[in-house]
KOLGU-261092 format. One record per residue (C-alpha): residue number from 0; residue in one letter; x, y, z. Coordinates in Angstrom, 2 decimals, padded with zeros to 5 digits. Each point is the difference from the previous one (the first is absolute). Layout:
   balum   drenza         u         v         w
     NUM        a         X         Y         Z
...
//
This chain:
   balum   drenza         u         v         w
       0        x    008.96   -056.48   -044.70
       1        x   -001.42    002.06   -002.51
       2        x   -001.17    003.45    000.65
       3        x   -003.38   -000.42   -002.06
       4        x   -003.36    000.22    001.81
       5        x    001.39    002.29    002.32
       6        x   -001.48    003.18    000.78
       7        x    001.98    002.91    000.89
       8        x   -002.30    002.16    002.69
       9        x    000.04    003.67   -000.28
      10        x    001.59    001.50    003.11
      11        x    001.33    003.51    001.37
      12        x    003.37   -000.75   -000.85
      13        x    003.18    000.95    001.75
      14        x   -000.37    003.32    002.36
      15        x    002.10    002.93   -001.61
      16        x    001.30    002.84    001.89
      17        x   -001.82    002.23   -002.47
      18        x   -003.28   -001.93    000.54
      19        x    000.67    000.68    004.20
      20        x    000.53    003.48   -000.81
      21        x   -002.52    000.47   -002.14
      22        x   -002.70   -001.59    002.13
      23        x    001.16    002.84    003.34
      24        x   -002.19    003.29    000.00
      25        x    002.52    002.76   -001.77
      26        x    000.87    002.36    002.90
      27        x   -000.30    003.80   -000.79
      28        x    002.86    000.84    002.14
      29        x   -000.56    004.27   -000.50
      30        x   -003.37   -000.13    000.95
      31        x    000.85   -002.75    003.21
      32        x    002.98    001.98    001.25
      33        x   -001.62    003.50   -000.74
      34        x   -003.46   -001.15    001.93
      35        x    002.22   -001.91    003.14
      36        x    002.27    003.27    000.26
      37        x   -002.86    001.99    000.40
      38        x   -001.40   -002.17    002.46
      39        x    003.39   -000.29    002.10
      40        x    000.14    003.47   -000.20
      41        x   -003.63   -000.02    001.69
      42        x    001.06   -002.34    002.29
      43        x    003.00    001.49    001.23
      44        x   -002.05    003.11    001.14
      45        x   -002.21   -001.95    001.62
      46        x    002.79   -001.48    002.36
      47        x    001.92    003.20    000.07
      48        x   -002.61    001.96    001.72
      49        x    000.01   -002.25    002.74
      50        x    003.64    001.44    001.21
      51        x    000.32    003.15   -002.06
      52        x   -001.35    001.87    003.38
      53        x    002.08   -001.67    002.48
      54        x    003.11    002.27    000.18
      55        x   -002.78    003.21   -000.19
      56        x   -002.45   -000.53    002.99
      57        x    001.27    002.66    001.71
      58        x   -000.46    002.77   -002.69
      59        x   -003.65   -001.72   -000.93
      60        x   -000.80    000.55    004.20
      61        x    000.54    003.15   -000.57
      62        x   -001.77    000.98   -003.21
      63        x   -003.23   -002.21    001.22
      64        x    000.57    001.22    003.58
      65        x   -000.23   -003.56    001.53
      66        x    001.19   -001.42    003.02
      67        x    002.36   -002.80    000.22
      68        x   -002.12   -002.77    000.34
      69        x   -002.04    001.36   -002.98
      70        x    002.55    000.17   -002.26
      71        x    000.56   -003.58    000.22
      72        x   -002.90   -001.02   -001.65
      73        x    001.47    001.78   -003.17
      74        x    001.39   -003.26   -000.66
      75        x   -002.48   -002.48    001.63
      76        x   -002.99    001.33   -001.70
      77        x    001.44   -000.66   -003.46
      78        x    001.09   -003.81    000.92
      79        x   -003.23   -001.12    002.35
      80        x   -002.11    000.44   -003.83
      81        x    002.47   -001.18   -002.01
      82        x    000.46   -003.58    001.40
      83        x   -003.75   -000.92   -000.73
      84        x    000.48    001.24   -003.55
      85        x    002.78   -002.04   -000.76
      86        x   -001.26   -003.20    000.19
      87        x   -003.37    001.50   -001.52
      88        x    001.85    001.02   -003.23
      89        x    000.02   -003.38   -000.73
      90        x   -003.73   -000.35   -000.53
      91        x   -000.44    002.97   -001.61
      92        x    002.68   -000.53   -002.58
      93        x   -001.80   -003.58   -000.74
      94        x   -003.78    002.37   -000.04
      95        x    001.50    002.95   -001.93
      96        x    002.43   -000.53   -001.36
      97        x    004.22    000.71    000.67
      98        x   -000.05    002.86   -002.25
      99        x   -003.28    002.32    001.28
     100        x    000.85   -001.07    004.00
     101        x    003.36    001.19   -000.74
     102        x   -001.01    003.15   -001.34
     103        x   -002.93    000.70    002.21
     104        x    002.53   -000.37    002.82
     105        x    002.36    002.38   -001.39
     106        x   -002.50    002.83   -000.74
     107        x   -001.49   -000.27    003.41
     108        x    003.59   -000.54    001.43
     109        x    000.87    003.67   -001.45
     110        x   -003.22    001.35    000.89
     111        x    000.54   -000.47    003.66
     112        x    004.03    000.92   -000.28
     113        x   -001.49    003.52   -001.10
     114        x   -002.71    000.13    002.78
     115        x    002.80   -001.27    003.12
     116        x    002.41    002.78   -001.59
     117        x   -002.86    002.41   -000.06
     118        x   -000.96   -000.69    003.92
     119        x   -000.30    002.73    002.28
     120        x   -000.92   -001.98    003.10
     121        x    001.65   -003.49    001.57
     122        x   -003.37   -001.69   -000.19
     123        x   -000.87    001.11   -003.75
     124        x    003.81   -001.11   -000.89
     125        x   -000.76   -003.85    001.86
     126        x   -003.26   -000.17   -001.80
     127        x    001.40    000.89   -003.01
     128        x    002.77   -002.26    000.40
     129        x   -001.28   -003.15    001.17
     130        x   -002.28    000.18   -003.40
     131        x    003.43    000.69   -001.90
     132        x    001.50   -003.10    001.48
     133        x   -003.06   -002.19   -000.89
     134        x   -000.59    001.01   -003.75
     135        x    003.45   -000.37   -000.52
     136        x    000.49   -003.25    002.01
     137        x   -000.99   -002.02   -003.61
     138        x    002.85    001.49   -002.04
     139        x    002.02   -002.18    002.19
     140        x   -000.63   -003.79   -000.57
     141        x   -001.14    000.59   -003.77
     142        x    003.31    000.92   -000.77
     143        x    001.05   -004.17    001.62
     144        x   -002.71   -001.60   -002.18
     145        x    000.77    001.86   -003.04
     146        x    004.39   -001.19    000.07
     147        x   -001.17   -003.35    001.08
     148        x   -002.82   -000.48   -002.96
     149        x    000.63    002.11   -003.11
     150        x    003.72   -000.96   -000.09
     151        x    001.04   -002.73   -001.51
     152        x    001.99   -002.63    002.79
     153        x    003.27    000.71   -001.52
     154        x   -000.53    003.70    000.91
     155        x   -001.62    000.29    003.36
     156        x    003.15    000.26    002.12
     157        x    000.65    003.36   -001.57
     158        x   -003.44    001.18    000.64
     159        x    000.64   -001.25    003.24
     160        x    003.46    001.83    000.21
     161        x   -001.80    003.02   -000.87
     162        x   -003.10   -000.59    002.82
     163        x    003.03   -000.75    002.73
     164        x    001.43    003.13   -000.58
     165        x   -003.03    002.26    000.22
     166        x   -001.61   -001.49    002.69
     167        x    003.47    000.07    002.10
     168        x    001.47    003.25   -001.42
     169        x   -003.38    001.87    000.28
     170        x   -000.34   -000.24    003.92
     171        x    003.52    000.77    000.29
     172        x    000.47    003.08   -002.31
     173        x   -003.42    001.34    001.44
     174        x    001.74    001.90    003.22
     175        x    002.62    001.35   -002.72
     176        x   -002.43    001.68   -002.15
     177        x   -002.11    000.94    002.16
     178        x    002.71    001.42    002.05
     179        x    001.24    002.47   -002.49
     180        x   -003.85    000.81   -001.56
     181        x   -000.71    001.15    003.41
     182        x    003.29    002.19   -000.07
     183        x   -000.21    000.96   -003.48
     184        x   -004.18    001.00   -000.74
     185        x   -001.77   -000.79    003.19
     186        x   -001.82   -003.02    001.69
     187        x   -002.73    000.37   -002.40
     188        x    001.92   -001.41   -003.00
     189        x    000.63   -002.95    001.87
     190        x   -003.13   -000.86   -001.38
     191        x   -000.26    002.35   -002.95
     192        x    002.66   -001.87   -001.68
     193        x   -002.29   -002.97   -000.84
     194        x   -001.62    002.09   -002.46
     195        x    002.45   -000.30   -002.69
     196        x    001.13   -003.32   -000.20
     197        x   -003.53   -001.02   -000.04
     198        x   -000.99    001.69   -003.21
     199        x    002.40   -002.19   -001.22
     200        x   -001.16   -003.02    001.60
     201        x   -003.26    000.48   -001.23
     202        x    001.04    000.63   -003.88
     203        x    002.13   -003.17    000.26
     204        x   -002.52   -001.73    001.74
     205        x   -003.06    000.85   -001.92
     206        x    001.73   -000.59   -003.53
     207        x    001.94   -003.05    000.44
     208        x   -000.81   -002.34    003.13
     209        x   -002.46   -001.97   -002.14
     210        x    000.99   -002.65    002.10
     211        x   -003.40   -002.18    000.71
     212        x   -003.66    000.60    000.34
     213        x   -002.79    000.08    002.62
     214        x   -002.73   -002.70    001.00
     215        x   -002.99    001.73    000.85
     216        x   -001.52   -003.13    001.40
     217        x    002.17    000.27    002.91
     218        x   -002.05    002.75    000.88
     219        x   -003.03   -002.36    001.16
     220        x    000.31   -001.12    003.49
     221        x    002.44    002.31    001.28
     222        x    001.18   -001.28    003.19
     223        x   -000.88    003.32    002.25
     224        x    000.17   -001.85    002.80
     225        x    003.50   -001.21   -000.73
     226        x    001.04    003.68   -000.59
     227        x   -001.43    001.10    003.40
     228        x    002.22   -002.46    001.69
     229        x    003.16    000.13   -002.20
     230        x   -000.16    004.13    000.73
     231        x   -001.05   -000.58    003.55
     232        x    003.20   -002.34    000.41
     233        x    002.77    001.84   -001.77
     234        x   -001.09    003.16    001.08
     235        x    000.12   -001.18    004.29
     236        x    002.98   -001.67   -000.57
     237        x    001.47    003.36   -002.12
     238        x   -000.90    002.26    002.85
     239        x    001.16   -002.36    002.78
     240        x    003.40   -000.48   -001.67
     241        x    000.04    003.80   -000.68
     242        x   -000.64    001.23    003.64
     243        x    000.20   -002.44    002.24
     244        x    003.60    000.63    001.16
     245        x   -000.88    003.78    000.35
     246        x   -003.42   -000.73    002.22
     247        x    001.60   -002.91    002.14
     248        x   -001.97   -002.90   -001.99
     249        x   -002.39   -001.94    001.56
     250        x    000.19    003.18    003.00
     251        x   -002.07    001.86   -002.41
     252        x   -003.88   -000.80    000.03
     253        x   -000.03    001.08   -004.19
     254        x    003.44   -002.16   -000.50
     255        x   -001.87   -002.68    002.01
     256        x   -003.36    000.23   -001.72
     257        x    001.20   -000.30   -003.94
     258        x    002.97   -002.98    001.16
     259        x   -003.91   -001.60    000.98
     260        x   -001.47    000.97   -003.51
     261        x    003.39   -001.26   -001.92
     262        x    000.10   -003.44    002.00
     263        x   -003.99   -000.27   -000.74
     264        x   -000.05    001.07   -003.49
     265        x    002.70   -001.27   -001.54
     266        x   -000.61   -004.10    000.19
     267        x   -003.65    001.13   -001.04
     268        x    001.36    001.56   -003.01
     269        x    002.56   -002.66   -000.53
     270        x   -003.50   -002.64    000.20
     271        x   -002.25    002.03   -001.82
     272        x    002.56   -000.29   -002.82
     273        x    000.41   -003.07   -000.05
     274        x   -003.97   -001.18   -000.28
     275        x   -001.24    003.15   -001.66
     276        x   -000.24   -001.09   -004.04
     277        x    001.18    003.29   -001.20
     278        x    003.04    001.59    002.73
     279        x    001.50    003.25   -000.28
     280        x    002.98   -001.50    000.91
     281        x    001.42   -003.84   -001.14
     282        x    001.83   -001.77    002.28
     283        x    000.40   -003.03   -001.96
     284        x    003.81    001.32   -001.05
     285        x    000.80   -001.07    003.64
     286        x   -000.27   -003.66   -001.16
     287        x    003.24    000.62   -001.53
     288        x    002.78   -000.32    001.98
     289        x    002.71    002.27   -001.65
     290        x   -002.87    002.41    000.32
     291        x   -000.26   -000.35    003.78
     292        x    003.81    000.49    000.32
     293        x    000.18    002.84   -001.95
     294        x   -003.00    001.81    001.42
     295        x    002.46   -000.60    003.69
     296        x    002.58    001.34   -001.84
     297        x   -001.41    002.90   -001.21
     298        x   -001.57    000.75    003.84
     299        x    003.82    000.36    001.12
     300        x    001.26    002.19   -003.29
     301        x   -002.78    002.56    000.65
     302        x    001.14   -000.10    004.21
     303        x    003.76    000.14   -001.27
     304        x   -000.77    002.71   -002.56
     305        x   -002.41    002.11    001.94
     306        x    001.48   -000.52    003.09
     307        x    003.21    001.44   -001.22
     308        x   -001.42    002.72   -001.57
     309        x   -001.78    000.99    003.02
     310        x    002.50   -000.14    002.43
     311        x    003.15    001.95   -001.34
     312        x   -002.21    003.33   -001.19
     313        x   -001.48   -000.19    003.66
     314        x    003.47   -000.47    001.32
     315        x    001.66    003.01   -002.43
     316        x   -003.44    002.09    001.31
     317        x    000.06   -000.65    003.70
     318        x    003.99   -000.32    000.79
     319        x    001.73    001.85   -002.40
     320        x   -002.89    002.80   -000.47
     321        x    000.74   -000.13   -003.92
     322        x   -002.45    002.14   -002.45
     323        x   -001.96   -001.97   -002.64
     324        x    002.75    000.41   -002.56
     325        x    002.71   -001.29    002.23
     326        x   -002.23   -003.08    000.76
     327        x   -000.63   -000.43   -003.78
     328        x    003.73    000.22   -001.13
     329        x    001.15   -002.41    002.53
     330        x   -003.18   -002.56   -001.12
     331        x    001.30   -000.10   -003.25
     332        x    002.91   -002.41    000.11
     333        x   -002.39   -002.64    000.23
     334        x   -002.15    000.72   -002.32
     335        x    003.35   -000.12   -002.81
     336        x    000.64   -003.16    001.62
     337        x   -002.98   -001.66   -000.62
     338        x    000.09    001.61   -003.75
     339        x    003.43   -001.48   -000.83
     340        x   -000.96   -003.28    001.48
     341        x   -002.94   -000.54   -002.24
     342        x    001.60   -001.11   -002.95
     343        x    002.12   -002.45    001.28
     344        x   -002.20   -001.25    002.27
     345        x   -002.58   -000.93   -003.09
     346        x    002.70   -001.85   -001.23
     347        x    001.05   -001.70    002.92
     348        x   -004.07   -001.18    000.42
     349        x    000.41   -001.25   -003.81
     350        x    002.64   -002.30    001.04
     351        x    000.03   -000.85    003.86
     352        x   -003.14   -001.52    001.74
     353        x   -001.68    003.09    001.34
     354        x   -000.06   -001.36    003.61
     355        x    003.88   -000.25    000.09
     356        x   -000.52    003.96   -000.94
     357        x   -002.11    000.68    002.57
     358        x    002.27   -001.90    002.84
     359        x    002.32    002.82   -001.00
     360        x   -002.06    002.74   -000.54
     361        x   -001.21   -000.38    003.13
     362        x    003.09   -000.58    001.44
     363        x    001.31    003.23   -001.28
     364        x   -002.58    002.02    001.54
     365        x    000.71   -001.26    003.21
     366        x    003.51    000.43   -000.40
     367        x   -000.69    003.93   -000.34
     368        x   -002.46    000.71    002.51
     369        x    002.41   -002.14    002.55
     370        x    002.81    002.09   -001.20
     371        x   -002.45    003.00    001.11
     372        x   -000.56   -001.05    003.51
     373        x    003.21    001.78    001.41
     374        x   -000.99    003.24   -001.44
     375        x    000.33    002.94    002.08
     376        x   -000.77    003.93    000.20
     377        x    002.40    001.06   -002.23
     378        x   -001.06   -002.59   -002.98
     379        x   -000.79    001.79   -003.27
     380        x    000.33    000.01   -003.90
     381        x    003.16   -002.15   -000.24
     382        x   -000.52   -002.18    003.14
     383        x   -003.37   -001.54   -001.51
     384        x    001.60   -000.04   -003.43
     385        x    000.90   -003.69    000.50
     386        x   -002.70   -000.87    001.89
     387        x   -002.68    000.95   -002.70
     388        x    002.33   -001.37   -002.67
     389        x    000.07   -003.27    001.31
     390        x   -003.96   -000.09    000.91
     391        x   -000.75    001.61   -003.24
     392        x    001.46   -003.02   -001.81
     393        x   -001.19   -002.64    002.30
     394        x   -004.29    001.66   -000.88
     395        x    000.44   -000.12   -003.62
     396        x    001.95   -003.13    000.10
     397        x   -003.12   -001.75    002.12
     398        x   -002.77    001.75   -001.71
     399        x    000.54   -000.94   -003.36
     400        x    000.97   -003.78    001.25
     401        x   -003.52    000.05    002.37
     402        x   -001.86    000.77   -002.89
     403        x    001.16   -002.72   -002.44
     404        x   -000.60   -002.49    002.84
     405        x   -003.70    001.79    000.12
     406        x   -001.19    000.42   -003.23
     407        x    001.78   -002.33   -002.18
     408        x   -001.74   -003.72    000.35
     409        x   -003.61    001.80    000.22
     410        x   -002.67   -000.99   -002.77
     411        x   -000.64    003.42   -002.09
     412        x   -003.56    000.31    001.16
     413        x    000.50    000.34    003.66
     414        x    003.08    002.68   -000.49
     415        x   -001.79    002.77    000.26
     416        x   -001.65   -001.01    003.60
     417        x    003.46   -000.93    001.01
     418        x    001.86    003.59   -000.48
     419        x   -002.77    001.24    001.90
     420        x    000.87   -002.10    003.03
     421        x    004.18   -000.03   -000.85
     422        x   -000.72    003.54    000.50
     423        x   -002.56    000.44    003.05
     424        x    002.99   -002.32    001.27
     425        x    002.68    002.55   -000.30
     426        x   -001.86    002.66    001.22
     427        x   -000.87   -002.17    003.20
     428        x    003.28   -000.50    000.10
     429        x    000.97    003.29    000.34
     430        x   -002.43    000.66    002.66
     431        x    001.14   -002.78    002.42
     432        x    003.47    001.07   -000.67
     433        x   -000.76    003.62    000.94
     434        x   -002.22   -000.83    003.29
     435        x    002.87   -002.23    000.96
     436        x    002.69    002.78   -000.14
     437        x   -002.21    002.90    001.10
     438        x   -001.00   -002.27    003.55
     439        x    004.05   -000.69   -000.10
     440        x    000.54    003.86   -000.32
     441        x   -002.56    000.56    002.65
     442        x    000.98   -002.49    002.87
     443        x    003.58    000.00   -000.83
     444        x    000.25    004.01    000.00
     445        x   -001.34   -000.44    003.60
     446        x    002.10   -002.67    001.42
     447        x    003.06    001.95   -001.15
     448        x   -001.09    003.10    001.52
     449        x   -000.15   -001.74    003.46
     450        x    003.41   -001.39   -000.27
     451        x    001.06    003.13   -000.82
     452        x   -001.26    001.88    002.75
     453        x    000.66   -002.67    002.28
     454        x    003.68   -000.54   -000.85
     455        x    000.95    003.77    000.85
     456        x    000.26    001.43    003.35
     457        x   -000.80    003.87    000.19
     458        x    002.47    000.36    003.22
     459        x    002.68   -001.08   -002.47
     460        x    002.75    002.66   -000.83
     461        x   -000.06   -000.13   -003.33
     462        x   -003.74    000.24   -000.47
     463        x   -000.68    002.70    002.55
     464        x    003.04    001.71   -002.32
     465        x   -001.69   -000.59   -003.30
     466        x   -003.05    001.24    001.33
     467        x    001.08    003.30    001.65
     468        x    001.95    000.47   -003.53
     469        x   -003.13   -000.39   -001.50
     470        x   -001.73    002.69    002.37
     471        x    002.74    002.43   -000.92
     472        x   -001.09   -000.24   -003.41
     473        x   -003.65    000.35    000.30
     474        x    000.78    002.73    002.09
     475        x   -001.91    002.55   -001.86
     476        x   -003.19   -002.08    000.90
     477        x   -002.83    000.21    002.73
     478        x    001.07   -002.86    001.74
     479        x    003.68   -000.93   -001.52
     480        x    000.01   -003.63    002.68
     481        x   -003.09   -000.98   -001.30
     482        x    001.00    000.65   -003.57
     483        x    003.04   -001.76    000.47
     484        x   -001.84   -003.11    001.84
     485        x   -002.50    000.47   -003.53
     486        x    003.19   -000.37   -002.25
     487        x    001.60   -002.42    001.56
     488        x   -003.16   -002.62    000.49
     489        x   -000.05    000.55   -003.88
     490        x    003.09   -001.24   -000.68
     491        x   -000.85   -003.15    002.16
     492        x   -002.70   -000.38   -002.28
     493        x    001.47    000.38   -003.40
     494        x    002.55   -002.86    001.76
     495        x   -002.82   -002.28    000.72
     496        x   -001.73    000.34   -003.40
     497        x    003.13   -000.74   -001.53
     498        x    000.60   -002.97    002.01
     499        x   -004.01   -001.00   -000.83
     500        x    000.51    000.30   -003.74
     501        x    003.58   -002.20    000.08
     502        x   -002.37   -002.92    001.70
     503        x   -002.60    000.56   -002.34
     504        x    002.55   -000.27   -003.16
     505        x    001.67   -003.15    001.75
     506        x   -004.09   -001.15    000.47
     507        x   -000.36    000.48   -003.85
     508        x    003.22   -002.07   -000.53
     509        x   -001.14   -002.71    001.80
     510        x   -003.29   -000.33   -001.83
     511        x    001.64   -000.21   -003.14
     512        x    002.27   -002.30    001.49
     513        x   -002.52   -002.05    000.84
     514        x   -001.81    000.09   -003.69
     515        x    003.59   -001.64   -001.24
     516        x   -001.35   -003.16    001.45
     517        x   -002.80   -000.84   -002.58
     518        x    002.59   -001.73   -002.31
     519        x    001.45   -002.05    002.94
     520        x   -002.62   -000.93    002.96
     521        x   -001.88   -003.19   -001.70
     522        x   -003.69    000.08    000.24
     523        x   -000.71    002.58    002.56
     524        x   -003.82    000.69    000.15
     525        x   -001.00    001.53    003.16
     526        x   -003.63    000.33    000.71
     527        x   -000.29    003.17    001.91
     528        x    000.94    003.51   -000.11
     529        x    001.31    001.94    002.61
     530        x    000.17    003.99    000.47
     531        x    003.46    001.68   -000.84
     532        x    002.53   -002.22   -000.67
     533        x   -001.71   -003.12   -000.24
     534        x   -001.42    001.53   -003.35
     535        x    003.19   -000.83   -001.24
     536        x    001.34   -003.29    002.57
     537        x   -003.20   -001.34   -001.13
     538        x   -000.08    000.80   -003.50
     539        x   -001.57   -002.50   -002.35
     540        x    003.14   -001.84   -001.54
     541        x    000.24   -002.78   -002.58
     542        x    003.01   -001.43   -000.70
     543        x    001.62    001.04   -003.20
     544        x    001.04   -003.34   -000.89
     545        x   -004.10   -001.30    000.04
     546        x   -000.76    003.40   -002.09
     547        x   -000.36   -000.77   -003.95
     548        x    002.69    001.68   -002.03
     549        x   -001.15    003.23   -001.49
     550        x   -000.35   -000.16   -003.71
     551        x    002.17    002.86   -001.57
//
């Protein structure tokens, strides 16, 4: 047939690789890394500070002249704050903007790390730090929404490399550096130290995280109510977790009056968001269901990495009566662990399904803290060695697969609501972990002690020996029986808080045994929550086989 009368219609034409690159937005990469290093940098402080004081209570006790119930809240008033801006940082970054939240954060962050150093009194040093912990609380979750939004795809799992390892190594090199600040300068510079990585945060920060702009129409029909109850809610539930173990729970009228305001609050908040036009918080990423996992996932990271890092310091501290330095040294091995791990396991991520990954992270961290359980009063430096080797690994490992499953199949626009909550969730975590082990320390401590006692019979030889051999030594005091009786009911005790912390280890193991399971218990979905345990038994789990592939 003949080719006349036909028209030939104007079209694109074939699809060049030139065209496809030409038509992607050219990436400045010295002013993206430059602006993201300065805000890692922010954000590492931010989750530094939380442990930095926990090998130096002692010496802060005594420069505030606080008692020991006091000096707890060191710690709790910087995380009660913090949770309820963490998910808030969302909102604000939408209002203001990711570059002027971060770097109002930081400058009030450093601010308040000037005023806690500068505290002469335990009250001015809690005020002072709970209003550190919330100004600085949005320099966490920016930092999520910037790797998983200004990077191209191809790129995020090394932003997300780099995110693993600060939020894991952070936590864990805290006691360290604290440790020998304290033994160095003083307590003070536990706090003073901010200073100068900040300046540098904020140069970085304020000339190169041009990352997005503000809507100021966000700013009509804020949701005060919804802020009332989210604060309300994650502030109970903060102080609950915190001290409930130490007042007896639900014993204690305050522990008992706030468990009231969390269980009332927190469905109102959760409705208020959901039929209130303009939330604080969206919790529409929950519709997503490798969201939901990884939110789960990231609850038992922040138990297995806090958890861990609470209970050998305390053990070092309390048994083997080492100084803040000694603590520090012998916290270290895990925090090299975790930073030779990172690499590989951002490769690993770029070519294994994440949830295999996090089967074994997991699985490594309950290998170590099982391998803990038989540790006893002569365990030190080269004893835990393994132990945080092998739980070191088994964190990064899981925290850099968790957040791939998290982040990676969410729609741009509602990443920056979701770090808030991947966060809150780690945090929470952390919190559950730590009120688990601390009632474990507390009841267990207890029990052993009355076994102890029980099992030996003062008419026995050997005892009434030990003891009058003991008298002879103390014989240079008032009463050398009763001094003896005084020594020798202390080393009953140091026996049973051993004992307490090898059960609360093997308790640790089990829970990460336990998380193991989400890649191989099909469509588990319980519908309640229990106390304790249960907040693991009962865990929300989907089955990794009904979860949508991650896109890499």
């Amino acid at each position: 047939p003949s080719g006349r009368g036909r028209r030939r219609l104007a079209g694109p034409g074939p699809v060049t690789e030139a065209a496809v690159a030409e038509a992607k937005p050219e990436i400045n990469w010295t002013v993206l890394l430059l602006g993201f290093a300065g805000m890692v940098i922010g954000q590492f402080m931010a989750i530094l500070d939380i442990q930095i004081v926990a090998a130096s209570l002692p010496q802060i006790q005594a420069g505030v002249g606080a008692s020991a119930d006091e000096i707890s809240w060191i710690q709790t008033a910087y995380l009660i704050p913090e949770v309820v801006m963490i998910p808030l940082s969302g909102y604000l970054s939408r209002l203001w903007g990711t570059q002027k939240l971060f770097l109002a954060s930081c400058i009030g962050f450093l601010i308040m790390s000037v005023a806690v150093g500068l505290s002469t009194s335990v009250e001015m040093m809690i005020f002072f730090r709970a209003l550190q912990g919330f100004l600085g609380g949005a320099m966490i979750p920016t930092v999520f929404a910037v790797a998983f939004t200004a990077f191209p795809p191809e790129k995020r799992v090394t932003a997300s490399v780099i995110m693993g390892l600060i939020v894991t190594l952070a936590p864990t090199v805290g006691p360290t550096l604290g440790g020998h600040l304290t033994e160095w300068l003083s307590w003070r510079w536990l706090f003073f130290i901010n200073i100068f990585p900040g300046v540098v945060v904020l140069f970085l920060v304020g000339r190169y995280a041009h990352f997005d702009k503000g809507d100021a129409s966000l700013s009509k029909g804020f949701d005060w109510w919804g802020l009332g109850l989210m604060a309300a809610f994650l502030m109970s539930l903060q102080f609950v977790l915190e001290e409930g173990a130490k007042n007896d729970w639900l014993a204690d009228d305050h522990i008992l009056l706030l468990s009231l305001v969390a269980l009332i609050c927190g469905p109102a908040f959760i409705w208020r968001s959901l039929v209130y036009y303009n939330p604080i918080v969206e919790l529409r990423a929950f519709a997503n269901r490798n969201f939901v996992v990884g939110v789960v996932m990231t609850f038992i990271v922040g138990a297995a990495l806090f958890g861990g890092t609470f209970l050998l310091p305390l053990f070092l501290g309390r048994v083997r009566d080492y100084s803040a330095a000694e603590v520090g040294t012998t916290m270290v091995v895990s925090g090299l662990a975790m930073f030779a791990t990172a690499p590989f396991a951002g490769r690993l991520v770029r070519k294994l399904d994440p949830r295999i990954l996090m089967f074994v992270g997991f699985g490594l961290c309950a290998w170590g803290m099982w391998d803990a359980r038989l540790v006893t009063g002569d365990w030190g430096f080269w004893e835990f060695a393994g132990v945080q080797a092998v739980r070191g690994c088994g964190v990064m490992i899981a925290m850099i697969a968790s957040q791939q499953v998290t982040m990676s199949t969410l729609p741009p626009h509602m990443v920056k609501n979701a770090s808030g909550l991947v966060n809150l969730s780690r945090n929470v975590g952390g919190a559950f972990g730590l009120a688990i082990l601390n009632t474990s320390l507390t009841q267990n401590t207890a029990l052993h002690m009355v076994e102890l006692t029980s099992a030996i019979n003062q008419s026995d030889v050997a005892v009434r020996n030990m003891i009058a051999g003991m008298a002879q030594r103390f014989s240079g005091s008032i009463d050398p029986h009763a001094a003896a009786m005084k020594a020798f009911y202390g080393m009953l005790q140091k026996q049973a808080t051993t004992l307490a912390f090898g059960d609360a280890f093997a308790l640790l193991a089990i829970m990460l045994f336990r998380a193991t399971e989400v890649g191989s218990v099909p469509w588990v979905w319980p519908l309640l929550f229990s106390g304790g345990l249960g907040a693991w038994w009962s865990v929300t789990v989907i089955t990794a086989r009904e979860c949508e592939a991650p896109s890499r």
